[in-house]
C-alpha positions in Angstrom: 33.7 -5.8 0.9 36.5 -4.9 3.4 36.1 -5.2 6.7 37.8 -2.6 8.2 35.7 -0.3 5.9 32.6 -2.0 7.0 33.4 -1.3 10.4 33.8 2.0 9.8 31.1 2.8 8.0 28.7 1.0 11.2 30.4 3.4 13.2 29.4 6.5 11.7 26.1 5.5 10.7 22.5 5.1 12.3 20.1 2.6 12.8 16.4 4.1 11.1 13.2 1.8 13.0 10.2 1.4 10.6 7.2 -0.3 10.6 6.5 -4.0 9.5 2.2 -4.5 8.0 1.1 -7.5 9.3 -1.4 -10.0 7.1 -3.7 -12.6 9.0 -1.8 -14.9 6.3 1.4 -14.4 8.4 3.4 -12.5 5.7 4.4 -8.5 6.4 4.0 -5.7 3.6 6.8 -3.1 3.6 5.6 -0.8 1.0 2.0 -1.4 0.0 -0.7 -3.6 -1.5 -2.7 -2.7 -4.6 -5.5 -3.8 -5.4 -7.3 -3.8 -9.0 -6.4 -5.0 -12.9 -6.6 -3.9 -16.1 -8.0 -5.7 -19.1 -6.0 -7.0 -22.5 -6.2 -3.4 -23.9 -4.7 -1.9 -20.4 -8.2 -0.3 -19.6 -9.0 -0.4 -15.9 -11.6 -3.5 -14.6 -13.7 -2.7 -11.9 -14.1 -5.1 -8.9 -16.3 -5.0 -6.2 -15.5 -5.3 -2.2 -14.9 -4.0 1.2 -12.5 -1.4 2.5 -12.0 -0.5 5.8 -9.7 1.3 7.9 -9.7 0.9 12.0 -13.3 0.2 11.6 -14.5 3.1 8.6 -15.9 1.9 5.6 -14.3 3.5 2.7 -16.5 1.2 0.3 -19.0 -1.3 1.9 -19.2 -3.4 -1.8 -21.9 -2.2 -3.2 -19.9 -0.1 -5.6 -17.6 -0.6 -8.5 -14.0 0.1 -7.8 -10.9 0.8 -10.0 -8.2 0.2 -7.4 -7.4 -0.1 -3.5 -4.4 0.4 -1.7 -3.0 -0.4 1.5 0.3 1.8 1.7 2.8 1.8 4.7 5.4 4.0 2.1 5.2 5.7 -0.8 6.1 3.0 -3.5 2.3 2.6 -4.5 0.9 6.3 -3.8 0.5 7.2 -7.1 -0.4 4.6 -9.4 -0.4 5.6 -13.0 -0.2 9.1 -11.8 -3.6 9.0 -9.3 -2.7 10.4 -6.0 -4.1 7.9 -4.3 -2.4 9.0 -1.1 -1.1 12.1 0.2 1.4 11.1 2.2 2.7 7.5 3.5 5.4 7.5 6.4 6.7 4.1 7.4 7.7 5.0 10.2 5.0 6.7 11.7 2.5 4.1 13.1 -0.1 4.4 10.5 -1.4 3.0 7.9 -2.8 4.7 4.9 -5.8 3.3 2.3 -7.5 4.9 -0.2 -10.0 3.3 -2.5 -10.7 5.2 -6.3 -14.3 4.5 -8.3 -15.6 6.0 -11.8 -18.4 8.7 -11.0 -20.7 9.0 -13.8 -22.4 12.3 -14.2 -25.5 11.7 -15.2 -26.3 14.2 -17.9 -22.7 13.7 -19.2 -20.6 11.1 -20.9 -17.3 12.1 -19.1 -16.6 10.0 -16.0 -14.5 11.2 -13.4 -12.8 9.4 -10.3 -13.2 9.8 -6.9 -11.2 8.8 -4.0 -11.8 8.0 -0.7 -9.2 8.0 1.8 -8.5 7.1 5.3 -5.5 6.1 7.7 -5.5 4.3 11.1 -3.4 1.4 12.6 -5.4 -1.9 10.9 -7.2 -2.3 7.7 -9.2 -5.1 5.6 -10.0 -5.5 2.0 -13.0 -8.0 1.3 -13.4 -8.9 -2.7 -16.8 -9.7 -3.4 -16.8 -12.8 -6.1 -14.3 -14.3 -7.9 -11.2 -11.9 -6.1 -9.0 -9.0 -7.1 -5.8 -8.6 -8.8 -3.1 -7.6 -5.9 0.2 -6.4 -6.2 1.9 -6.9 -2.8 5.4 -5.1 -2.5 5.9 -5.8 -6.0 4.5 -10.0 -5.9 1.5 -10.1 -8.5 -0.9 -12.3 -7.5 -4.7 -12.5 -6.6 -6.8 -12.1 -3.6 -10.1 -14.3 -3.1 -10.8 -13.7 0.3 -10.8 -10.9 3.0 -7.2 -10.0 4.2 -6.2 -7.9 7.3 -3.1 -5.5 7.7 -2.2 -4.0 10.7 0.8 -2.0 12.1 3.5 -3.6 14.2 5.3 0.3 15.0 9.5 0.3 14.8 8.8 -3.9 14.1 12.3 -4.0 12.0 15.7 -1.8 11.6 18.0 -0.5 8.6 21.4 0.9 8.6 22.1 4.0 7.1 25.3 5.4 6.4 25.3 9.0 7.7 27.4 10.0 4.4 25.9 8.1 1.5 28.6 8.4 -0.5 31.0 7.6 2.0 29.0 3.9 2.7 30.6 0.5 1.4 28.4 -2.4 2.2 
């Protein structure tokens, strides 16, 4: 790109703050972590663990669950089309999680799903057994142990062009 035009376009811009999601394994989450898999036929496999946020148990383990998230914006929020989360700023200090489970009726055969929400500034997922399936801003991979997120506020910076069509870098 040019460099004059660079220049210019850091000139009328801004700078946007958002918040970085810490992991006790030293790594940061920008968008979210999901939690949950899906067999060879694409059904849904439930998994069992805790969920907590700042302290409130959304599911103490005892439970099956479809799928957990950990959501600092809105790129997970609605996985195959469940609102998992209403809302999910990243640049407002919270953290969101929200953990879905089949609820059988008991004098029907239709299940139905329920979900649990809560928001805070920390939270920790604890698989019980083997682990979870966990997609981490977009990185598949598995989770065996407990993990912990919380929120570092305004941790990191982006420039945005006040004119978006105006911007060349």
């Amino acid at each position: 790109p040019d460099r004059a035009a660079c220049a210019a376009d850091a000139r009328v811009g801004r700078v946007r703050r958002l918040d970085l999601r810490r992991t006790d394994t030293g790594s940061v989450t920008l968008d979210g972590a999901l939690f949950g898999g899906t067999d060879a036929a694409g059904r849904a496999v439930t998994w069992r663990g805790r969920v907590e946020v700042d302290g409130a148990v959304l599911s103490a383990g005892d439970e099956p669950l479809l799928v957990a998230l950990v959501a600092n914006a809105a790129g997970y929020v609605r996985p195959d089309g469940l609102p998992l989360v209403e809302h999910a700023d990243p640049a407002d200090g919270r953290v969101r999680v929200a953990v879905a489970l089949p609820v059988r009726r008991r004098w029907h055969r239709t299940v139905r799903v329920e979900v649990r929400r809560g928001e805070g500034r920390a939270a920790v997922v604890v698989p019980a057994g083997a682990g979870v399936a966990c997609l981490d801003d977009g990185v598949a991979g598995a989770v065996s142990r407990g993990r912990t997120w919380w929120v570092e506020p305004a941790a990191w910076a982006v420039y945005t062009a006040t004119d978006p069509g105006r911007s060349r870098t």
